[in-house]
Backbone atoms as SQL, in Angstrom:
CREATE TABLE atoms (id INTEGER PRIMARY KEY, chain TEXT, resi INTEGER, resn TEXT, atom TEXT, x REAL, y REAL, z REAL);
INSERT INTO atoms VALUES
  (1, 'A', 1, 'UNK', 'N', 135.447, 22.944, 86.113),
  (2, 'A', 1, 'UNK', 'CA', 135.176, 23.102, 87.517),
  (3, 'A', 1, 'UNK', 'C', 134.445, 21.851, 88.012),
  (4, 'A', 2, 'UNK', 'N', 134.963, 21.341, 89.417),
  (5, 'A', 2, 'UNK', 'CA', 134.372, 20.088, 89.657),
  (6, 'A', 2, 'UNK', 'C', 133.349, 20.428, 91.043),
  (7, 'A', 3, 'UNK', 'N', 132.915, 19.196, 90.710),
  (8, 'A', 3, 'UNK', 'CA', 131.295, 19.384, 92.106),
  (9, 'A', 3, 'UNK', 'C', 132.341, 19.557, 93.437),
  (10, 'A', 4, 'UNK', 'N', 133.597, 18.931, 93.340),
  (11, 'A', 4, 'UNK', 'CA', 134.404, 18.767, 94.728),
  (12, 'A', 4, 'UNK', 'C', 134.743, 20.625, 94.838),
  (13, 'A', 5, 'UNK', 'N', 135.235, 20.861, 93.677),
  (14, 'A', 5, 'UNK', 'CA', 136.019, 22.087, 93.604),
  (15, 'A', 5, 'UNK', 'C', 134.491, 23.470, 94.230),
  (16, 'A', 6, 'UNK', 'N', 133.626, 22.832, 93.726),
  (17, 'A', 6, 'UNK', 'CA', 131.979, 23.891, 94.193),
  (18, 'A', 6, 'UNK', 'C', 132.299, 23.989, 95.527),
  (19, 'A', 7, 'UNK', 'N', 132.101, 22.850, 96.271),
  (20, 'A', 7, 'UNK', 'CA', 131.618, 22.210, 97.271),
  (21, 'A', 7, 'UNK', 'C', 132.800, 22.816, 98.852),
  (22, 'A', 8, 'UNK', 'N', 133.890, 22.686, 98.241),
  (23, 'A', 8, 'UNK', 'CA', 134.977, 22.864, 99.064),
  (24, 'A', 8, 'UNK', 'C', 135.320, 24.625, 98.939),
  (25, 'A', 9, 'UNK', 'N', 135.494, 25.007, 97.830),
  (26, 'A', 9, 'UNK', 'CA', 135.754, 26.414, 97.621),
  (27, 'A', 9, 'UNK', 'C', 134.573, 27.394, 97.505),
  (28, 'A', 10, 'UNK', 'N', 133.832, 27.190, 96.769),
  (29, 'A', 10, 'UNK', 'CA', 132.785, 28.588, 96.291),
  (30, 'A', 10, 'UNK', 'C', 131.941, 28.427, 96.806),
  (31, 'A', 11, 'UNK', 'N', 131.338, 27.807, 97.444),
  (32, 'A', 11, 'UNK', 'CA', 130.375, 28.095, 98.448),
  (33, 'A', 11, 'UNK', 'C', 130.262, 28.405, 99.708),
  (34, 'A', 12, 'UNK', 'N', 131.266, 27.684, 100.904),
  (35, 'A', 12, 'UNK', 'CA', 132.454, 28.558, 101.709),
  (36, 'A', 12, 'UNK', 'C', 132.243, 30.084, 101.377),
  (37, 'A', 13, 'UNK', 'N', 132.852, 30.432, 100.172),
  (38, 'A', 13, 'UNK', 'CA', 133.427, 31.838, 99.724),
  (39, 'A', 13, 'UNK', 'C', 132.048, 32.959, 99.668),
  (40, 'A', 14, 'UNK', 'N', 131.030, 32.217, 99.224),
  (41, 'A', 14, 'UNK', 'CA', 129.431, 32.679, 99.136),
  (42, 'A', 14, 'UNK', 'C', 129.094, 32.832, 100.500),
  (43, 'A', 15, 'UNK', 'N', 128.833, 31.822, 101.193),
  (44, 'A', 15, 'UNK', 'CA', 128.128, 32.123, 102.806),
  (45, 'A', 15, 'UNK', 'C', 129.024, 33.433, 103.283),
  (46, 'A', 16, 'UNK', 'N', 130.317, 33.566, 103.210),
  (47, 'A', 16, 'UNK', 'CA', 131.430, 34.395, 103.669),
  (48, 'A', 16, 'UNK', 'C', 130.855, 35.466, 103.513),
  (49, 'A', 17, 'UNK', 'N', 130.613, 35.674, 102.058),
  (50, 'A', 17, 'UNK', 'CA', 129.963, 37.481, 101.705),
  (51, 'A', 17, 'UNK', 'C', 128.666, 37.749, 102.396),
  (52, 'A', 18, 'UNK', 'N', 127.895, 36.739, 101.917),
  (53, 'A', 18, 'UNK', 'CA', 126.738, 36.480, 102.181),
  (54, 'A', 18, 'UNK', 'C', 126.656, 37.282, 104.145),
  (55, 'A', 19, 'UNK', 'N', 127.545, 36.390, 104.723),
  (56, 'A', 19, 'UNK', 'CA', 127.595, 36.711, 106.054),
  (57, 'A', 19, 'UNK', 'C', 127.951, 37.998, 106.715),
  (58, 'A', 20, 'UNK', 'N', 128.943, 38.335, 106.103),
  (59, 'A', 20, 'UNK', 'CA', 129.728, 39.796, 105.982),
  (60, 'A', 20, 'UNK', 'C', 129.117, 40.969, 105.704),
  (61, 'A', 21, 'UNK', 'N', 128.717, 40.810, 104.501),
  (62, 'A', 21, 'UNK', 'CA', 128.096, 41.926, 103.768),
  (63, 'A', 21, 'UNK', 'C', 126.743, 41.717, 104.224),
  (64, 'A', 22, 'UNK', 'N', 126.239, 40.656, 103.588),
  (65, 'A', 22, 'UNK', 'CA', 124.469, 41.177, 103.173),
  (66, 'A', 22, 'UNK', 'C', 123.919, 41.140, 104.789),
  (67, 'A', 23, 'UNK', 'N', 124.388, 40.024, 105.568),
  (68, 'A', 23, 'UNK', 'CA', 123.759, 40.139, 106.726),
  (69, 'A', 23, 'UNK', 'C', 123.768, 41.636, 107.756),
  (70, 'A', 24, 'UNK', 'N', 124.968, 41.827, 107.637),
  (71, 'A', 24, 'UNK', 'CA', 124.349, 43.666, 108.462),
  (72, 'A', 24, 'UNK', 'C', 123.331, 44.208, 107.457),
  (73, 'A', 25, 'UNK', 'N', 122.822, 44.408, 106.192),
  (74, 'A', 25, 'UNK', 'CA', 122.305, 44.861, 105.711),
  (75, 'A', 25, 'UNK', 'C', 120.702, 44.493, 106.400),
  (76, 'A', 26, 'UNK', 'N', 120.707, 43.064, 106.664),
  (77, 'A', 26, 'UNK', 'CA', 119.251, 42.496, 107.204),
  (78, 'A', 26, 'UNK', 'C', 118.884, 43.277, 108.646),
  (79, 'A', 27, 'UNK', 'N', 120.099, 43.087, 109.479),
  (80, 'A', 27, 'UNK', 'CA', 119.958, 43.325, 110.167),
  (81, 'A', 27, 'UNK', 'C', 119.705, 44.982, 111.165),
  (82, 'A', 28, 'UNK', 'N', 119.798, 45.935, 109.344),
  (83, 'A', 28, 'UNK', 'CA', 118.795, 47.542, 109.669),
  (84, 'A', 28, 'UNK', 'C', 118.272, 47.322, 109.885),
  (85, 'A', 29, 'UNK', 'N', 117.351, 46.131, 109.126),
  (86, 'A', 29, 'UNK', 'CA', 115.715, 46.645, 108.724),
  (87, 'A', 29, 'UNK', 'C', 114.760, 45.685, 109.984),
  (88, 'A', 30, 'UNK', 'N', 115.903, 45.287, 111.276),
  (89, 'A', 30, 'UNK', 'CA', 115.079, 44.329, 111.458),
  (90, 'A', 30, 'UNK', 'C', 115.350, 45.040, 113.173),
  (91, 'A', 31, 'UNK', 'N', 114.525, 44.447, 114.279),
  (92, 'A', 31, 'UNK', 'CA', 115.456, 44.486, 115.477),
  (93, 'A', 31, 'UNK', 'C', 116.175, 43.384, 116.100),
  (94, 'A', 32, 'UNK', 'N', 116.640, 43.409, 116.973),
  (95, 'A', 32, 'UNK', 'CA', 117.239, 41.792, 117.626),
  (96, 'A', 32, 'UNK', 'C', 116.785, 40.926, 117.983),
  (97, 'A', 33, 'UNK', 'N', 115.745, 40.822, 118.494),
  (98, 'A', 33, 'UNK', 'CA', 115.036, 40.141, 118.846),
  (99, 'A', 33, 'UNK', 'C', 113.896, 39.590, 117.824),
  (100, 'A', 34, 'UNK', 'N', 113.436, 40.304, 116.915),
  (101, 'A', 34, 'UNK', 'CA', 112.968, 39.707, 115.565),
  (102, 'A', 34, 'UNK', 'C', 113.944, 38.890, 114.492),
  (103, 'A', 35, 'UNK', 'N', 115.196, 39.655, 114.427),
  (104, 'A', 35, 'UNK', 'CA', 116.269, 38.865, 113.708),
  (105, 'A', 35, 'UNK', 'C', 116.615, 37.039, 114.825),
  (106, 'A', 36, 'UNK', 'N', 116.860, 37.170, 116.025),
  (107, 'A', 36, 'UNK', 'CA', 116.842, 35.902, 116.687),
  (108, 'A', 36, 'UNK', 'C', 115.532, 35.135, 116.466),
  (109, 'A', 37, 'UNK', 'N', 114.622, 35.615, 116.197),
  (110, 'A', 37, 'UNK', 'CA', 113.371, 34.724, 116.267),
  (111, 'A', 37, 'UNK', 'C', 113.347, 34.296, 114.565),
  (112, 'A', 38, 'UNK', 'N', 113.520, 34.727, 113.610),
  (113, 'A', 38, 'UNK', 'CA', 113.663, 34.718, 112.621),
  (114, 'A', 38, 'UNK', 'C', 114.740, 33.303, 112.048),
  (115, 'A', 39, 'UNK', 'N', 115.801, 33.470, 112.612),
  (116, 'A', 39, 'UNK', 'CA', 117.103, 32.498, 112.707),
  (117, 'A', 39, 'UNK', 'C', 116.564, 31.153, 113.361),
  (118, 'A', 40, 'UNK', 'N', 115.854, 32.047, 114.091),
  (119, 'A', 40, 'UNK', 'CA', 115.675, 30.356, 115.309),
  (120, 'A', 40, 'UNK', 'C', 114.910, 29.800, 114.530),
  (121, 'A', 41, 'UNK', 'N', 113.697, 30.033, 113.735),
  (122, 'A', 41, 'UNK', 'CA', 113.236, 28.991, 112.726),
  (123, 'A', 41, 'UNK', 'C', 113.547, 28.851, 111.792),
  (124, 'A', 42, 'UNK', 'N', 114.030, 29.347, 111.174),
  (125, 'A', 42, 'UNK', 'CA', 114.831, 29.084, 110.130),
  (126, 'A', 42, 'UNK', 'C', 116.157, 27.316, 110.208),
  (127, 'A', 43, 'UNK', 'N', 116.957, 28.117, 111.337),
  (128, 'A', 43, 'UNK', 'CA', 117.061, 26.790, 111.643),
  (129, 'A', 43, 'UNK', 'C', 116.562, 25.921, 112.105),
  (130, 'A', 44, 'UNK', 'N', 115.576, 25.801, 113.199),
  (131, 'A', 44, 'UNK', 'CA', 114.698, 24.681, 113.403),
  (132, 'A', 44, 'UNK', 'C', 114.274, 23.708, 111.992),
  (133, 'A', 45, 'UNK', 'N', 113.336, 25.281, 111.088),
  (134, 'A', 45, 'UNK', 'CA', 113.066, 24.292, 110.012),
  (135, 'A', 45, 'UNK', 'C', 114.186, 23.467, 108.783),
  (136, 'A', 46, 'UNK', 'N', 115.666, 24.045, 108.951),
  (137, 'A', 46, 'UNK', 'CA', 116.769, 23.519, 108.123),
  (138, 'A', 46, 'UNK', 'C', 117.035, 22.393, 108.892),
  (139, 'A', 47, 'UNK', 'N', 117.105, 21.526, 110.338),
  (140, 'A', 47, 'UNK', 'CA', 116.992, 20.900, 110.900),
  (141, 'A', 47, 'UNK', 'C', 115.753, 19.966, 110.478),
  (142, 'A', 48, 'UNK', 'N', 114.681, 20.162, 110.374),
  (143, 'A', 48, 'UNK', 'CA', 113.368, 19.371, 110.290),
  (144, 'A', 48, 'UNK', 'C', 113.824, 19.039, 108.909),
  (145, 'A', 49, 'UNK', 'N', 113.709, 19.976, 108.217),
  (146, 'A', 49, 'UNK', 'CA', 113.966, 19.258, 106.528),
  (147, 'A', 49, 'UNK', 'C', 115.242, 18.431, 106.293),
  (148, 'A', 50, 'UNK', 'N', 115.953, 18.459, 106.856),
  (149, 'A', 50, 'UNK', 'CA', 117.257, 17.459, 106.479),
  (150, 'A', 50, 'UNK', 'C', 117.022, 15.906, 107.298),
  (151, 'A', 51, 'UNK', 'N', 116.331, 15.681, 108.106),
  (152, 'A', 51, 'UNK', 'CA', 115.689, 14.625, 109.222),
  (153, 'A', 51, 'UNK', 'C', 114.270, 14.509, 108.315),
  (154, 'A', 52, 'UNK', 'N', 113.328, 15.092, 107.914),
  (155, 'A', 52, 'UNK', 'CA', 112.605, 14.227, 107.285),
  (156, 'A', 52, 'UNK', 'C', 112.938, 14.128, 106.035),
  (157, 'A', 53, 'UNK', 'N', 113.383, 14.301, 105.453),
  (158, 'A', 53, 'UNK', 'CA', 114.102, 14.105, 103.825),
  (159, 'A', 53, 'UNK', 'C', 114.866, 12.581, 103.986),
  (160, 'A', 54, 'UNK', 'N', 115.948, 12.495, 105.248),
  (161, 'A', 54, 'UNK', 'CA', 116.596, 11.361, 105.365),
  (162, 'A', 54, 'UNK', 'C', 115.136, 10.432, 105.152),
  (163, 'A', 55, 'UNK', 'N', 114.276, 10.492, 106.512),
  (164, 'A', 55, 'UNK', 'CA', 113.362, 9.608, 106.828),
  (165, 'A', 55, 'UNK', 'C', 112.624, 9.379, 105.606),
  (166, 'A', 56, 'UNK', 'N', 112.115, 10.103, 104.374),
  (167, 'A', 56, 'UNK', 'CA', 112.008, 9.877, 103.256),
  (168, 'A', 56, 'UNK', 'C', 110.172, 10.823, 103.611),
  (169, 'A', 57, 'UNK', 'N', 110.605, 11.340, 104.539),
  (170, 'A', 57, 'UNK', 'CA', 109.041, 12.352, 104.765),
  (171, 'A', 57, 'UNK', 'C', 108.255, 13.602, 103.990),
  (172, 'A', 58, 'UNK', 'N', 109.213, 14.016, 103.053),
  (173, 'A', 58, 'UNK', 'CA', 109.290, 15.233, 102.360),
  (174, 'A', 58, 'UNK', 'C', 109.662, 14.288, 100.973),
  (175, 'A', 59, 'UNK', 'N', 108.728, 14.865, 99.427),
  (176, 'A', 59, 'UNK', 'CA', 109.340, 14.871, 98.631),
  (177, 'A', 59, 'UNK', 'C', 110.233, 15.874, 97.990),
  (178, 'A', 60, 'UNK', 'N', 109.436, 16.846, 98.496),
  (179, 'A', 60, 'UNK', 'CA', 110.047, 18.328, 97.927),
  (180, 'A', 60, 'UNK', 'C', 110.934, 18.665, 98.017),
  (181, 'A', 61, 'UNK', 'N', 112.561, 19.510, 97.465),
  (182, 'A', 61, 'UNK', 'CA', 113.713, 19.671, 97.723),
  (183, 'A', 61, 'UNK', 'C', 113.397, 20.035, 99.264),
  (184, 'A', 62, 'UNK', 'N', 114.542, 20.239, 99.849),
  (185, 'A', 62, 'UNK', 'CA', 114.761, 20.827, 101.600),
  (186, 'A', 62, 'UNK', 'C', 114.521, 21.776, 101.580),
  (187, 'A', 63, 'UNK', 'N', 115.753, 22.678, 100.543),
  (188, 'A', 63, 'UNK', 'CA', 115.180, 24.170, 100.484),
  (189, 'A', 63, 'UNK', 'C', 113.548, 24.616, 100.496),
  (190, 'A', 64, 'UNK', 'N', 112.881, 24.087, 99.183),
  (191, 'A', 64, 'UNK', 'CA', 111.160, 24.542, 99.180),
  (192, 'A', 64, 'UNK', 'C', 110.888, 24.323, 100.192),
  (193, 'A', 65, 'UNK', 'N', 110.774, 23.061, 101.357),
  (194, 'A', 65, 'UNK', 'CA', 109.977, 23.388, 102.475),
  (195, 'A', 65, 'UNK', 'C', 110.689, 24.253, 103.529),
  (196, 'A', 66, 'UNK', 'N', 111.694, 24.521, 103.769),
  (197, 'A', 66, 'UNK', 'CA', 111.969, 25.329, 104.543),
  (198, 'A', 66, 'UNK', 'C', 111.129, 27.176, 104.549),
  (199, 'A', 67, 'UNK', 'N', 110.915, 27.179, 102.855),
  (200, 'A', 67, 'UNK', 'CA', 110.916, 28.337, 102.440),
  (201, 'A', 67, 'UNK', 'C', 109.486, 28.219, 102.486),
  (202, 'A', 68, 'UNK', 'N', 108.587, 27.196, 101.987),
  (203, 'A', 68, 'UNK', 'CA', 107.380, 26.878, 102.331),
  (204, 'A', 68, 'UNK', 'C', 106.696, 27.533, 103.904),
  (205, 'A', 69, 'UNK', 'N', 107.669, 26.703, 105.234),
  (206, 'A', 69, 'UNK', 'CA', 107.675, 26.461, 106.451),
  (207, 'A', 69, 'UNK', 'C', 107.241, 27.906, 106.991),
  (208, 'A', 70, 'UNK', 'N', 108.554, 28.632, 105.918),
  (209, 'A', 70, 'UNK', 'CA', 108.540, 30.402, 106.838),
  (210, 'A', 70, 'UNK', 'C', 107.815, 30.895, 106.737),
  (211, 'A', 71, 'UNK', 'N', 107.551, 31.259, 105.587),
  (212, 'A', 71, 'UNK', 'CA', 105.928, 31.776, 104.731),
  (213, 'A', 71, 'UNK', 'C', 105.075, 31.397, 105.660),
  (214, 'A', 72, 'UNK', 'N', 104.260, 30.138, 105.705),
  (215, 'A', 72, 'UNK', 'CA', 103.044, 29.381, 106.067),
  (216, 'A', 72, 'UNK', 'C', 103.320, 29.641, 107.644),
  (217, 'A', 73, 'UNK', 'N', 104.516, 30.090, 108.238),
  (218, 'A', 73, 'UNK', 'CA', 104.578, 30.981, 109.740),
  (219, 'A', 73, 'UNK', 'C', 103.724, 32.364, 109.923),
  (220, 'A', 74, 'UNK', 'N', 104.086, 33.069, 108.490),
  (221, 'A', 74, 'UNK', 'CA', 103.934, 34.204, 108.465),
  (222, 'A', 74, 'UNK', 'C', 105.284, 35.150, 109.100),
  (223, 'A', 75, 'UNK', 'N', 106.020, 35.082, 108.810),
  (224, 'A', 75, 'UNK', 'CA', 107.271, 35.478, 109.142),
  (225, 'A', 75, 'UNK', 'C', 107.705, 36.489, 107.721),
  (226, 'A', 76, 'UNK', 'N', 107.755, 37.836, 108.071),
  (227, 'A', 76, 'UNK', 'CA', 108.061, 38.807, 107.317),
  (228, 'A', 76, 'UNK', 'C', 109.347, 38.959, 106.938),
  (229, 'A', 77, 'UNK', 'N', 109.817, 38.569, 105.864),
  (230, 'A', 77, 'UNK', 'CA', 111.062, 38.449, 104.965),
  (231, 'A', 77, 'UNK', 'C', 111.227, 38.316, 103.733),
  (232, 'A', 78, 'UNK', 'N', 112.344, 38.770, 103.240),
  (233, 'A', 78, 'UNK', 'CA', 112.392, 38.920, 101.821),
  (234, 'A', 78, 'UNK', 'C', 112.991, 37.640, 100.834),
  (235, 'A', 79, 'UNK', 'N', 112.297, 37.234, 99.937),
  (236, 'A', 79, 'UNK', 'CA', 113.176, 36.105, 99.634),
  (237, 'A', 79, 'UNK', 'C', 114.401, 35.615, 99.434),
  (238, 'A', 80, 'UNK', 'N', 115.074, 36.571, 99.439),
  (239, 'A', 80, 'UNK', 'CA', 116.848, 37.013, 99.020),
  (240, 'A', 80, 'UNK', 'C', 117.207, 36.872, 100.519),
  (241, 'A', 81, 'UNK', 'N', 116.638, 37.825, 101.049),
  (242, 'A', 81, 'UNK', 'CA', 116.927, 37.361, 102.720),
  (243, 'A', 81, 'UNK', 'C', 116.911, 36.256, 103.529),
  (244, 'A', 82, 'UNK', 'N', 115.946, 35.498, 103.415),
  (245, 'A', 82, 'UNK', 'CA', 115.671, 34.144, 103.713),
  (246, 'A', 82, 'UNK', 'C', 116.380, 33.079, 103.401),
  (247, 'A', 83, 'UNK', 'N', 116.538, 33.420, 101.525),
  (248, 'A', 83, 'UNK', 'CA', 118.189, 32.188, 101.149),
  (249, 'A', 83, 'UNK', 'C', 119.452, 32.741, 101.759),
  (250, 'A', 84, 'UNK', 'N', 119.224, 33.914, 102.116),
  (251, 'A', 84, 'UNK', 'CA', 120.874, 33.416, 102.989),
  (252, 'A', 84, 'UNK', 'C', 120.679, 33.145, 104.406),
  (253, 'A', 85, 'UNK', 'N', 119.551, 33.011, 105.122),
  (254, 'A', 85, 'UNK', 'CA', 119.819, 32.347, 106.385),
  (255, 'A', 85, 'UNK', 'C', 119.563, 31.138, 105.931),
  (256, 'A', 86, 'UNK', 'N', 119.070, 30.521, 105.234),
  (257, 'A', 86, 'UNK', 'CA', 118.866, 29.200, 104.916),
  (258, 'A', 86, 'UNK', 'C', 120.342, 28.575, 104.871),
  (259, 'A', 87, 'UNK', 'N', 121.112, 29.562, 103.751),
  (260, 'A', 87, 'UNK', 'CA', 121.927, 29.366, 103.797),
  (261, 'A', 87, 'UNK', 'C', 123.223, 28.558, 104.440),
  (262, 'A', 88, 'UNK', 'N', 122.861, 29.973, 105.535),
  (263, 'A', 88, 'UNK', 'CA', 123.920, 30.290, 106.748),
  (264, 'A', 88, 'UNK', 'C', 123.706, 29.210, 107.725),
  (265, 'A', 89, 'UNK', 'N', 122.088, 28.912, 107.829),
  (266, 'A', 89, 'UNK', 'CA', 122.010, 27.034, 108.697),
  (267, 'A', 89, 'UNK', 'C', 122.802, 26.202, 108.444),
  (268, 'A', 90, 'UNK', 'N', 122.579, 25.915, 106.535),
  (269, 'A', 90, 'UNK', 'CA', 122.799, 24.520, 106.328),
  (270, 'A', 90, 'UNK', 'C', 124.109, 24.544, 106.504),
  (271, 'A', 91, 'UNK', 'N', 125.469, 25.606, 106.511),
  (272, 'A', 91, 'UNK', 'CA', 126.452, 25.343, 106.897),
  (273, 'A', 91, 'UNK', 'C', 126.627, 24.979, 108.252),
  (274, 'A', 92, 'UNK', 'N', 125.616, 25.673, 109.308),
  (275, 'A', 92, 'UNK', 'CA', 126.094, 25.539, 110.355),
  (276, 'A', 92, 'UNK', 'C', 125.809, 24.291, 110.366),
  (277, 'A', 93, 'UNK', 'N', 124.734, 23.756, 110.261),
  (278, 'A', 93, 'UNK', 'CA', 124.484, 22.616, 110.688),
  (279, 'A', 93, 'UNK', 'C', 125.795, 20.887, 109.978),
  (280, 'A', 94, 'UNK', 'N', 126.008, 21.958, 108.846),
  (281, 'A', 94, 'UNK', 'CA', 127.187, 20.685, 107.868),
  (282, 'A', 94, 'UNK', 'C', 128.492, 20.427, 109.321),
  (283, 'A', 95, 'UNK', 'N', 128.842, 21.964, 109.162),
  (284, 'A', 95, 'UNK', 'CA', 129.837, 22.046, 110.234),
  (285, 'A', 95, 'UNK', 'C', 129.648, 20.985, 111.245),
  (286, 'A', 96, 'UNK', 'N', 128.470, 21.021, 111.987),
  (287, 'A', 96, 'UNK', 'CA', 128.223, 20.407, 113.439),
  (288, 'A', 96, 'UNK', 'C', 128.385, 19.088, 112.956),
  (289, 'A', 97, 'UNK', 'N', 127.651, 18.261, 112.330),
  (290, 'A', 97, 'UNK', 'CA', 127.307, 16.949, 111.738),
  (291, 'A', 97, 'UNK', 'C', 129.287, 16.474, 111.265),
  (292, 'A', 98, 'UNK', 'N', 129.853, 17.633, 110.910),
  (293, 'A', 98, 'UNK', 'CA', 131.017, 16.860, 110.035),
  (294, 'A', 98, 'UNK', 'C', 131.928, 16.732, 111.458),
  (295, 'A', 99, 'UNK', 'N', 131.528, 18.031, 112.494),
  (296, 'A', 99, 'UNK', 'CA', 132.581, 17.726, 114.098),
  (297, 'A', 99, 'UNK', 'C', 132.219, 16.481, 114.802),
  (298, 'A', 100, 'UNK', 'N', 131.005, 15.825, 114.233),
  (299, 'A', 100, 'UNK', 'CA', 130.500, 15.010, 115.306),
  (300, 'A', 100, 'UNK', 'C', 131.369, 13.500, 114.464),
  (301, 'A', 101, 'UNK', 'N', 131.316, 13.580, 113.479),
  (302, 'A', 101, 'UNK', 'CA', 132.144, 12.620, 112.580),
  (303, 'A', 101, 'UNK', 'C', 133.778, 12.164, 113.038),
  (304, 'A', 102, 'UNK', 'N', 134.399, 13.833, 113.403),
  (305, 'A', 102, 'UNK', 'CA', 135.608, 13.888, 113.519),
  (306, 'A', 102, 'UNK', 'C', 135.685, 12.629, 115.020);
């Protein structure tokens, strides 16, 4: 199995479930307006960590400070929960970055 073959297929295939499945599951335990506020930093901070990582501002992987970021908010979530919006950013954000390329 190659890093291309990860990269292009099984992780795609992961966010998919991830999105499908586990996310209605988050979204019992939560209301809408806590789940949007939740997302919104989440991505903010998947945004901040990929911009200071470039800038060379962060040593720490992206992921730890993001996961750092939420915590040190105080933002009530489960860690399983949290890697898949982390997740679910860094695609969005790949997506956006790879349309802006096109």
């Amino acid at each position: 199995m190659t890093i291309d073959l990860i990269a292009k297929v099984i992780i795609p295939i992961i966010v998919l479930v991830m999105t499908y499945i586990i996310k209605p599951l988050i979204e019992q335990k939560t209301t809408k307006e806590q789940r949007e506020n939740i997302n919104a930093w989440v991505k903010t901070a998947v945004a901040a960590a990929e911009q200071m990582h470039e800038a060379g501002l962060i040593t720490i992987p992206k992921k730890e400070f993001v996961i750092q970021y939420i915590n040190n908010k105080g933002i009530n979530i489960t860690e399983a929960d949290l890697e898949i919006l982390i997740e679910a950013a860094v695609e969005e954000l790949n997506r956006a970055k790879k349309k802006k390329t096109e």
